[in-house]
C-alpha positions, 0 to 999 in steps of 0.5 A, a space after each residue: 635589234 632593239 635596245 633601250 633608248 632613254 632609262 625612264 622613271 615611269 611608263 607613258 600611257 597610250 590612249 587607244 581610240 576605237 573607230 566606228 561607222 561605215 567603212 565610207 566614211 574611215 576612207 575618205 578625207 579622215 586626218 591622221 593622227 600622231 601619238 608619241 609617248 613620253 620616252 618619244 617626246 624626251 628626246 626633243 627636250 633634250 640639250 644638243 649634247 644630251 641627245 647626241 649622248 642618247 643617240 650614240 648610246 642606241 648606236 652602241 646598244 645596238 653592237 654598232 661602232 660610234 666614238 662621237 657623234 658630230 651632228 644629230 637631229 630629228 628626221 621625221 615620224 614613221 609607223 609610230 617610230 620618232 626617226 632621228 639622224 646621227 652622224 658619227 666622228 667617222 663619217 657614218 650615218 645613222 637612222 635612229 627609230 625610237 619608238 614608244 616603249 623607249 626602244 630603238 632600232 638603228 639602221 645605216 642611212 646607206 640602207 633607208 632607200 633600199 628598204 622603203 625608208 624615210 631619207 636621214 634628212 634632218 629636218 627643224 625639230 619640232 621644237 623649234 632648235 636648229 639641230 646640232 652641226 647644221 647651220 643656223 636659218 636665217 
């Protein structure tokens, strides 16, 4: 199921880049690249508070149950999806994928290995905040 994540004033733009000489040289030694739009990169600038908002509003978009929303935090990138994880006041997990267009698609963490998913392992944002609920590096 996929709903809105983040209402937004305008729509980000996606440069799209062609690729060209032998098929050698597209197999070896290339480095990816990683675009993420601007409803993907909000998301990291939001406040603690303002993200748990976000994700439990994709939780509740997507018909699932989630009355507070106690940790949340950046997982990884995937197949042009921002990951995230919430933990919600009743114990469930939650992988959150939002993707470029402001989309997200909810799974339960219970699900990811299953599936060939990324593990809801929170990891340091980007940004350089600890996530909310996760102790604080020393």
């Amino acid at each position: 199921m996929r709903v809105l994540l983040l209402p937004v004033a305008g729509l980000g733009l996606l440069a799209a880049a062609c690729d060209g000489g032998s098929d050698q040289a597209r197999t070896t030694n290339q480095a990816s690249i990683e675009v993420r739009s601007d409803e993907q990169n909000a998301l990291h600038g939001l406040t603690d508070q303002n993200r748990d908002i976000a994700l439990k509003r994709a939780i509740l978009g997507s018909g699932l149950r989630c009355k507070r929303v106690t940790r949340s935090g950046y997982v990884t990138e995937f197949n042009r999806l921002s990951m995230w994880s919430a933990v919600c006041d009743d114990g469930r997990q939650w992988g959150i994928f939002a993707g470029p267009d402001g989309s997200a698609q909810v799974r339960p963490c219970s699900d990811m290995a299953r599936f060939k998913l990324p593990a809801c392992t929170i990891a340091a944002d980007p940004s350089g905040r600890t996530a909310r609920g996760l102790p604080r590096a020393s």
